[in-house]
PQR file of N, CA, C, O and H, with PARSE charges and radii, in Angstrom:
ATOM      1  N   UNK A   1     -19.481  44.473   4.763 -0.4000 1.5000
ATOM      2  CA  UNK A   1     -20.749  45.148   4.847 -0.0000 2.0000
ATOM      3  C   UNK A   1     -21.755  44.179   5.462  0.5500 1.7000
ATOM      4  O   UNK A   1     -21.404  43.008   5.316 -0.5500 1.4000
ATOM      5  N   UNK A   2     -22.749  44.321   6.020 -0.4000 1.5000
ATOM      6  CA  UNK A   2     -23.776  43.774   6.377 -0.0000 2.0000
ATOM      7  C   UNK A   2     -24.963  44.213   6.061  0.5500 1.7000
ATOM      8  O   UNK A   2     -25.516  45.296   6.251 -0.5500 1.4000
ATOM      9  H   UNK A   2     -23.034  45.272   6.139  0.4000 1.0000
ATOM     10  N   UNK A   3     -25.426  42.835   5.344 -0.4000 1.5000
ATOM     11  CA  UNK A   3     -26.504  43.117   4.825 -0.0000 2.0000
ATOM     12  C   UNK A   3     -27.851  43.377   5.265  0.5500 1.7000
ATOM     13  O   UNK A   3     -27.714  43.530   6.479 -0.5500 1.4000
ATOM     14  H   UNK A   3     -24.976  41.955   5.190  0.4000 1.0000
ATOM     15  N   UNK A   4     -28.889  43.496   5.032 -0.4000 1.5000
ATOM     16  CA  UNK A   4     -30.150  43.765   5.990 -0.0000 2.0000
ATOM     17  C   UNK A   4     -30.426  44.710   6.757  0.5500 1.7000
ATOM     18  O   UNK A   4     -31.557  44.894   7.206 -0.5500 1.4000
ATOM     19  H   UNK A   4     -29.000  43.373   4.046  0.4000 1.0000
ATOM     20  N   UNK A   5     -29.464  45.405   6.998 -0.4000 1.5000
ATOM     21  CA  UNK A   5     -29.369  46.647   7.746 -0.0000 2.0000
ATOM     22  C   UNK A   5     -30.234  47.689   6.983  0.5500 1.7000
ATOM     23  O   UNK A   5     -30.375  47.713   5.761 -0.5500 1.4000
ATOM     24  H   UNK A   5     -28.545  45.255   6.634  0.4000 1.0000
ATOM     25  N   UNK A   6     -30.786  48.537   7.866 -0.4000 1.5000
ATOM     26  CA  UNK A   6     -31.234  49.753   7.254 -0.0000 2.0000
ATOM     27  C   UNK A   6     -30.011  50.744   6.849  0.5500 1.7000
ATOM     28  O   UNK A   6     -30.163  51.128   5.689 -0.5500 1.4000
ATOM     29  H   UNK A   6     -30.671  48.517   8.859  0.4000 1.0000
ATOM     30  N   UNK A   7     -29.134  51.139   7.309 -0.4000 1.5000
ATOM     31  CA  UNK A   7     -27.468  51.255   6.394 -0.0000 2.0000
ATOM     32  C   UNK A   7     -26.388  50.986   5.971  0.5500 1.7000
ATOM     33  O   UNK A   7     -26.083  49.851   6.335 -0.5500 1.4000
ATOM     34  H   UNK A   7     -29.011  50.827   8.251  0.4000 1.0000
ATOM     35  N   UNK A   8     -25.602  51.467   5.354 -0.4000 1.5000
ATOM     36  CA  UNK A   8     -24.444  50.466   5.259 -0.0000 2.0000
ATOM     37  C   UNK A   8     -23.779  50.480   6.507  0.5500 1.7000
ATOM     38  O   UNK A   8     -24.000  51.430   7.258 -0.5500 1.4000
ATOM     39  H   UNK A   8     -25.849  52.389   5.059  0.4000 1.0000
ATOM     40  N   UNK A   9     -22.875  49.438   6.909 -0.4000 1.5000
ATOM     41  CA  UNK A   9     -22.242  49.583   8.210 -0.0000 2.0000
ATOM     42  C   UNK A   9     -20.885  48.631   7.769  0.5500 1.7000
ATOM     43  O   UNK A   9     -20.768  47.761   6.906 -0.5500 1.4000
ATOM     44  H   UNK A   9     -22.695  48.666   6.298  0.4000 1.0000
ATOM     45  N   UNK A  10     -20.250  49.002   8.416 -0.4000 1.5000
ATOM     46  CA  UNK A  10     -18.679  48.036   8.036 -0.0000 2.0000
ATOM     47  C   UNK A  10     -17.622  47.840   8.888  0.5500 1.7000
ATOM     48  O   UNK A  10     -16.660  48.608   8.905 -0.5500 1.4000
ATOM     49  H   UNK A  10     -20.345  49.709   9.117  0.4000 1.0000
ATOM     50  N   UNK A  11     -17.754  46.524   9.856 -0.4000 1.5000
ATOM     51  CA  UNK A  11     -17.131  46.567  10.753 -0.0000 2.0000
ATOM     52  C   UNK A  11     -15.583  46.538  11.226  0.5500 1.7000
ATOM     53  O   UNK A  11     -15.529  45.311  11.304 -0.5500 1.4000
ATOM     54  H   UNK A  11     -18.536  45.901   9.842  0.4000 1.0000
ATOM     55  N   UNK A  12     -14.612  46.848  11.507 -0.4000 1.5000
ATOM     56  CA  UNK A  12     -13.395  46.952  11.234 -0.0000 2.0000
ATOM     57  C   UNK A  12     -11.930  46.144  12.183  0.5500 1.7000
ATOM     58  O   UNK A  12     -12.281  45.193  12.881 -0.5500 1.4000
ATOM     59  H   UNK A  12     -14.656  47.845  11.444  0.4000 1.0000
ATOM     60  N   UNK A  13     -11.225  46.302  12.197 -0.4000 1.5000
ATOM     61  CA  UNK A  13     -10.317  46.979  13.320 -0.0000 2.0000
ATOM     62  C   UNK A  13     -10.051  47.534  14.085  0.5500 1.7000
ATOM     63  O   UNK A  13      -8.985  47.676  13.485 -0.5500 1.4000
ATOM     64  H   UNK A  13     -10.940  47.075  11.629  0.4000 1.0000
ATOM     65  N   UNK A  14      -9.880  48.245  15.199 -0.4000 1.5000
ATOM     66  CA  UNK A  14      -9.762  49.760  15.768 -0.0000 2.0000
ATOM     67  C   UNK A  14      -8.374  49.769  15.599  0.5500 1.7000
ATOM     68  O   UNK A  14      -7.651  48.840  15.959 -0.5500 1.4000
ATOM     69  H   UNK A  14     -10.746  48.130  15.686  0.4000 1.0000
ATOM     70  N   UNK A  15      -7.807  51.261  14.815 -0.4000 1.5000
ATOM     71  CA  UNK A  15      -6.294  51.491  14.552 -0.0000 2.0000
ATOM     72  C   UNK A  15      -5.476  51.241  15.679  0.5500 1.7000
ATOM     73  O   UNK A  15      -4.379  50.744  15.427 -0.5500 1.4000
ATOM     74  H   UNK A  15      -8.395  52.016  14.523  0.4000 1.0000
ATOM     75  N   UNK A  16      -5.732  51.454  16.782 -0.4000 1.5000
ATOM     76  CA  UNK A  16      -5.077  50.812  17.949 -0.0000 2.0000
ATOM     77  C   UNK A  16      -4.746  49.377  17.855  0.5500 1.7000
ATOM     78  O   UNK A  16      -3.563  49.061  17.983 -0.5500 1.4000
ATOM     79  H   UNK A  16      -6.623  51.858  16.987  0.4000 1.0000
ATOM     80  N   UNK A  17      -5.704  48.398  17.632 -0.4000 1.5000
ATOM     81  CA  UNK A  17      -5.261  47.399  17.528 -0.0000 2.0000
ATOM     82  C   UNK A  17      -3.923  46.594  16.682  0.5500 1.7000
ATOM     83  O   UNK A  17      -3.452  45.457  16.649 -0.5500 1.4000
ATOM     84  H   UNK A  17      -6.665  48.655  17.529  0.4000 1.0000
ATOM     85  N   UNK A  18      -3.729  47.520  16.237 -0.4000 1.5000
ATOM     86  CA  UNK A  18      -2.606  47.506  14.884 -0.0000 2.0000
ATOM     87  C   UNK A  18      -1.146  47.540  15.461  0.5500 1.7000
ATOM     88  O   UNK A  18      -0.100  46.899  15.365 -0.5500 1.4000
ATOM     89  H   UNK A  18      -4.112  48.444  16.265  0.4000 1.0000
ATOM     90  N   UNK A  19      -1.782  48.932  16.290 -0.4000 1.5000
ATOM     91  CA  UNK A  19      -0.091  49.698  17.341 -0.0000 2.0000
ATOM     92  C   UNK A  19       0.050  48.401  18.047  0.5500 1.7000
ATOM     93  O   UNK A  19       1.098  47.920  17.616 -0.5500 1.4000
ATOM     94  H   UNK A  19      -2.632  49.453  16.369  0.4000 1.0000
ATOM     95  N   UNK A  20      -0.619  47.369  19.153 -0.4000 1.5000
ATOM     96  CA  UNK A  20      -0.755  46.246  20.065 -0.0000 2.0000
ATOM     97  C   UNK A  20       0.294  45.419  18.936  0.5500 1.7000
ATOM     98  O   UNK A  20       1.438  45.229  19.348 -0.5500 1.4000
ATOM     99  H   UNK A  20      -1.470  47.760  19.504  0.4000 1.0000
ATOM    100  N   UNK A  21       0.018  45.004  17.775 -0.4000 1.5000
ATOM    101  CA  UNK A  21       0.931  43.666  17.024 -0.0000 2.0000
ATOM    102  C   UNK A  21       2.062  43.984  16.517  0.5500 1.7000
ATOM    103  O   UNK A  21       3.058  43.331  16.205 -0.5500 1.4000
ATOM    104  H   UNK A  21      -0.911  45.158  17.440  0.4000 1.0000
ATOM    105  N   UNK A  22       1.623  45.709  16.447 -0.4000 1.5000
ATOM    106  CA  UNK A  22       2.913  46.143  15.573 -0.0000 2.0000
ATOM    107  C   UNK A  22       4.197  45.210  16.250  0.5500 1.7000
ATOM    108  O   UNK A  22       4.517  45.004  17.421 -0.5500 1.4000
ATOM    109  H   UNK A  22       0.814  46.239  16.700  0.4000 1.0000
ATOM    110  N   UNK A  23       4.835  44.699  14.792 -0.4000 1.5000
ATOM    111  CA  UNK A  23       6.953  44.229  15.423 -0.0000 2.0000
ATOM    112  C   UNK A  23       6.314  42.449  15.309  0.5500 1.7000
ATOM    113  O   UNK A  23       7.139  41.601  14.971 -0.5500 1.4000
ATOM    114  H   UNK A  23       4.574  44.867  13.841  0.4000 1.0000
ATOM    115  N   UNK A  24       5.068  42.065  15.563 -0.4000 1.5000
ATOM    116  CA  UNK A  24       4.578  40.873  15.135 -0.0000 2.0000
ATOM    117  C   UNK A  24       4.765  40.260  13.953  0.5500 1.7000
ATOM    118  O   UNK A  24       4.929  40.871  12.897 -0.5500 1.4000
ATOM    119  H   UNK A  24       4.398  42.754  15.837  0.4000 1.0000
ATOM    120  N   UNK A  25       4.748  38.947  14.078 -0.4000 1.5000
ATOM    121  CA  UNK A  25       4.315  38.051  12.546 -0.0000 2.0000
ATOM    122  C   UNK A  25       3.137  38.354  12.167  0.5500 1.7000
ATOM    123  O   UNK A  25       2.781  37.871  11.092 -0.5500 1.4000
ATOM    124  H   UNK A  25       4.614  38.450  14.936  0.4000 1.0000
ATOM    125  N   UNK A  26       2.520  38.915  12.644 -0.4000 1.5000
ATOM    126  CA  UNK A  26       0.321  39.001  12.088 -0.0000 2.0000
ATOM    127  C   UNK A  26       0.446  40.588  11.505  0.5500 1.7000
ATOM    128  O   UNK A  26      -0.283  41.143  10.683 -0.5500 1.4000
ATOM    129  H   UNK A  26       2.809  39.308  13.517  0.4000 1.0000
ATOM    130  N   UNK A  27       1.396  41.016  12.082 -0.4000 1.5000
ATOM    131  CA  UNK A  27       1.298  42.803  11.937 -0.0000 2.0000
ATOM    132  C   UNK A  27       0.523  42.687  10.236  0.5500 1.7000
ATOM    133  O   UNK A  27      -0.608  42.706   9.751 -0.5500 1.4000
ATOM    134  H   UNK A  27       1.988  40.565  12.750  0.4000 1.0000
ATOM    135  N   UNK A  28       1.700  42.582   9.855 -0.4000 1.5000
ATOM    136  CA  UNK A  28       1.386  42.610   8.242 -0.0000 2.0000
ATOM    137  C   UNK A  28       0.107  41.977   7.446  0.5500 1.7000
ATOM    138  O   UNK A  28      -0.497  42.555   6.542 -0.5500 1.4000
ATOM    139  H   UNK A  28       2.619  42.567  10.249  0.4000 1.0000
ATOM    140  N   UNK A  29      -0.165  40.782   7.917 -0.4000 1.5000
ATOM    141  CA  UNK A  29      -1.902  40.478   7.847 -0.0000 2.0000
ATOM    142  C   UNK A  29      -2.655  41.750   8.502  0.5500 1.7000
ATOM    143  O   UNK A  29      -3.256  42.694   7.988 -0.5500 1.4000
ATOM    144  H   UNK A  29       0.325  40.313   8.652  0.4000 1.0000
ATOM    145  N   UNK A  30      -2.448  41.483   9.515 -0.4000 1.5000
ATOM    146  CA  UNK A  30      -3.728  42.907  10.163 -0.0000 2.0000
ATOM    147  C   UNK A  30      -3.842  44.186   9.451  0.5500 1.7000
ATOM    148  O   UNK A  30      -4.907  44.698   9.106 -0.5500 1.4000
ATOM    149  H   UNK A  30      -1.960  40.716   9.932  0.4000 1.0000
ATOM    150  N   UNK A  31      -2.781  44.617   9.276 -0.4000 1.5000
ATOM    151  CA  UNK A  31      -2.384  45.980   8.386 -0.0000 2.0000
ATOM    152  C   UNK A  31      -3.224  45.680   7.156  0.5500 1.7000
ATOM    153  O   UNK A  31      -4.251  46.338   6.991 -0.5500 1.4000
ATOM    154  H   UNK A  31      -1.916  44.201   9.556  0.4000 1.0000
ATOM    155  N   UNK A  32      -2.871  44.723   6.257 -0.4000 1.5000
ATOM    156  CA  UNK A  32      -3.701  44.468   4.534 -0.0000 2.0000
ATOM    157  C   UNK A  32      -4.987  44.515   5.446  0.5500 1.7000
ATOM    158  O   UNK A  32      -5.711  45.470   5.165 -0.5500 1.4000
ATOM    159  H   UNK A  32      -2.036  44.189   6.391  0.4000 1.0000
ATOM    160  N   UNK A  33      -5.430  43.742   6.438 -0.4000 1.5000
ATOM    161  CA  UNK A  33      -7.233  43.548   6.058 -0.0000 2.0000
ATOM    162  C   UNK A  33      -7.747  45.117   6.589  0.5500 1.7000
ATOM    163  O   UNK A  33      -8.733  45.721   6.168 -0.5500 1.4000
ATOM    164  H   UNK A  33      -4.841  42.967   6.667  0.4000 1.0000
ATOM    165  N   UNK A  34      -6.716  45.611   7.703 -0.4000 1.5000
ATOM    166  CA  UNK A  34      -7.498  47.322   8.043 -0.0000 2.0000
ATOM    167  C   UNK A  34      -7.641  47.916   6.674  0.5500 1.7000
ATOM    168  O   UNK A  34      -8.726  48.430   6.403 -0.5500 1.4000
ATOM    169  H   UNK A  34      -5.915  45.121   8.046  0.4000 1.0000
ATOM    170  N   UNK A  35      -6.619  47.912   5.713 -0.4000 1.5000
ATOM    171  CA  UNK A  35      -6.523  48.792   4.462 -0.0000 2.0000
ATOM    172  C   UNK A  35      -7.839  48.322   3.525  0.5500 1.7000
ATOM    173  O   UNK A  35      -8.403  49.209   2.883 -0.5500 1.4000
ATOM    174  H   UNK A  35      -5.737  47.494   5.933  0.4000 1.0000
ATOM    175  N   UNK A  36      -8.314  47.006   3.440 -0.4000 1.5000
ATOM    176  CA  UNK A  36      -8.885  46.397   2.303 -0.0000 2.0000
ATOM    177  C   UNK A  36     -10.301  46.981   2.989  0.5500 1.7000
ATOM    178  O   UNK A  36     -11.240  47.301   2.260 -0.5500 1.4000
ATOM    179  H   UNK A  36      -7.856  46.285   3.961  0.4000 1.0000
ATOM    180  N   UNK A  37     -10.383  47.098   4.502 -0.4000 1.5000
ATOM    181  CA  UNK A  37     -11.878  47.554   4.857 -0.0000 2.0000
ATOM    182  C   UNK A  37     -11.778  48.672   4.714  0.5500 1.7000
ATOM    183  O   UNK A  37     -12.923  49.119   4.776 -0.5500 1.4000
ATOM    184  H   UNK A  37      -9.620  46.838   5.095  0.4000 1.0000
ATOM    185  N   UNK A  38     -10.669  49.936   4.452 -0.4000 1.5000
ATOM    186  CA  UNK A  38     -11.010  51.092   4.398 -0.0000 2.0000
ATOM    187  C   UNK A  38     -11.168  51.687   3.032  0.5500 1.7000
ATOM    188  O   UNK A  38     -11.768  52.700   2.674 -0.5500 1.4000
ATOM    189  H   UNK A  38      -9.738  49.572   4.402  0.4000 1.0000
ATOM    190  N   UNK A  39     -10.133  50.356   2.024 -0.4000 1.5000
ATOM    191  CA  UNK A  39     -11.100  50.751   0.935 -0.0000 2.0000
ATOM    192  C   UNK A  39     -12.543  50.276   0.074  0.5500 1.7000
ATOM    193  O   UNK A  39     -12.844  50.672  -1.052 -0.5500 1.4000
ATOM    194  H   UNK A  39      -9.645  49.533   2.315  0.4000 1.0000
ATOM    195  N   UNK A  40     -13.508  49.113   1.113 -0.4000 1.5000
ATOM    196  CA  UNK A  40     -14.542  48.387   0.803 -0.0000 2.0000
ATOM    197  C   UNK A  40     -15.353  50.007   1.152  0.5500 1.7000
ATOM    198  O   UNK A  40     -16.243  50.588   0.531 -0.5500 1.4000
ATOM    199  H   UNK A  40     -13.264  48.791   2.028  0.4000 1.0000
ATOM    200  N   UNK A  41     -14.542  50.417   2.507 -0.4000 1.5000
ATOM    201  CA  UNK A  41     -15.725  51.880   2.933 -0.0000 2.0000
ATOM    202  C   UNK A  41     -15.775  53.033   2.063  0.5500 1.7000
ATOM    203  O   UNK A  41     -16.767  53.739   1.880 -0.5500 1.4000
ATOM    204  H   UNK A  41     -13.819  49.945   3.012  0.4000 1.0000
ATOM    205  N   UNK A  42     -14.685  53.166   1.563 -0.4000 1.5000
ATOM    206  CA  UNK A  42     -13.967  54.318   0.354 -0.0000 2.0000
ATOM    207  C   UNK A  42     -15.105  54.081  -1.078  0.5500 1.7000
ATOM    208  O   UNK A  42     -15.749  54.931  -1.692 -0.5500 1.4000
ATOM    209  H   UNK A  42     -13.879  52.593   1.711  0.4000 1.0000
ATOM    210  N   UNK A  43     -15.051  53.083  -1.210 -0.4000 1.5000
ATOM    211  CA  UNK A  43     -16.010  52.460  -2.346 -0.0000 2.0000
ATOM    212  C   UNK A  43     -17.393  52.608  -2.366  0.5500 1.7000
ATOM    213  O   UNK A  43     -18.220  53.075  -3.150 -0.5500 1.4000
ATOM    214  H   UNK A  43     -14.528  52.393  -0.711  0.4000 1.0000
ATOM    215  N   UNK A  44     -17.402  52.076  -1.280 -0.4000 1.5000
ATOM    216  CA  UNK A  44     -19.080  51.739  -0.657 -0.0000 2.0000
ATOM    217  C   UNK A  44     -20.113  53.252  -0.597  0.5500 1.7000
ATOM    218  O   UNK A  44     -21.331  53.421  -0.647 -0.5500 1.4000
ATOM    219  H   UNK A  44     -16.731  51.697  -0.644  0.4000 1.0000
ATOM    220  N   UNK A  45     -18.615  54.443  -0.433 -0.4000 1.5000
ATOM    221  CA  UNK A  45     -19.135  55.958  -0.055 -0.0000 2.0000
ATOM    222  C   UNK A  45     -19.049  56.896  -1.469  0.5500 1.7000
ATOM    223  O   UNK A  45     -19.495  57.985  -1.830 -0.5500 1.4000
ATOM    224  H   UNK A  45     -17.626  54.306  -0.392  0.4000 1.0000
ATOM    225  N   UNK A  46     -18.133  55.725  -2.103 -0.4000 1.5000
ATOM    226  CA  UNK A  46     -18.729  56.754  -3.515 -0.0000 2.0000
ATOM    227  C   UNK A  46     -16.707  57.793  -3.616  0.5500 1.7000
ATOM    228  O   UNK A  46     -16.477  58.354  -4.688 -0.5500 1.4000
ATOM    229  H   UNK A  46     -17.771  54.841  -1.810  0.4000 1.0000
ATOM    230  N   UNK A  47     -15.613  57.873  -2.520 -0.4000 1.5000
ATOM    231  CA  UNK A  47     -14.630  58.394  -2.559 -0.0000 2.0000
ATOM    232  C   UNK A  47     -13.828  57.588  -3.547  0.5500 1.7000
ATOM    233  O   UNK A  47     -13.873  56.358  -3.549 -0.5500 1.4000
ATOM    234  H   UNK A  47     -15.800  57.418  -1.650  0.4000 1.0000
ATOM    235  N   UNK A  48     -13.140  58.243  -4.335 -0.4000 1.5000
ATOM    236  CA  UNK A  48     -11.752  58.026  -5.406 -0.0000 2.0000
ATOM    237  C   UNK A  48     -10.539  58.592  -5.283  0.5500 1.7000
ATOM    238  O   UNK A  48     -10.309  59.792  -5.134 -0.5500 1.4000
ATOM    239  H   UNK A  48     -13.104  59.242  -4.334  0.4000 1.0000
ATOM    240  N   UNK A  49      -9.947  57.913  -5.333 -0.4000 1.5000
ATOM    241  CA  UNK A  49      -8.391  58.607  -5.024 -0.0000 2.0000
ATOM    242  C   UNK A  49      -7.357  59.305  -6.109  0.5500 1.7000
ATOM    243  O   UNK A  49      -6.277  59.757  -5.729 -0.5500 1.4000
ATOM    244  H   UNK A  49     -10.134  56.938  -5.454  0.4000 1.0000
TER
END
């Protein structure tokens, strides 16, 4: 999140970038931090699973 902003904003990944490493050694890093920002946004918006 960034703070100071007049909203919340949360900068990410683009899911594409994911398909590019996929079969990589990083894949699996990249994958956890896309998931951990989509659930900082999930949170941040008030959604429960």
């Amino acid at each position: 999140m960034l703070p100071g902003t007049p909203a919340s904003v949360l900068l990410t990944t683009h899911p594409s970038a994911l398909l590019r490493v996929r079969g990589r050694p990083e894949w699996g890093d990249a994958l956890a931090a896309f998931v951990t920002d989509l659930r900082t946004a999930a949170d941040a918006a008030g959604f429960t699973a």
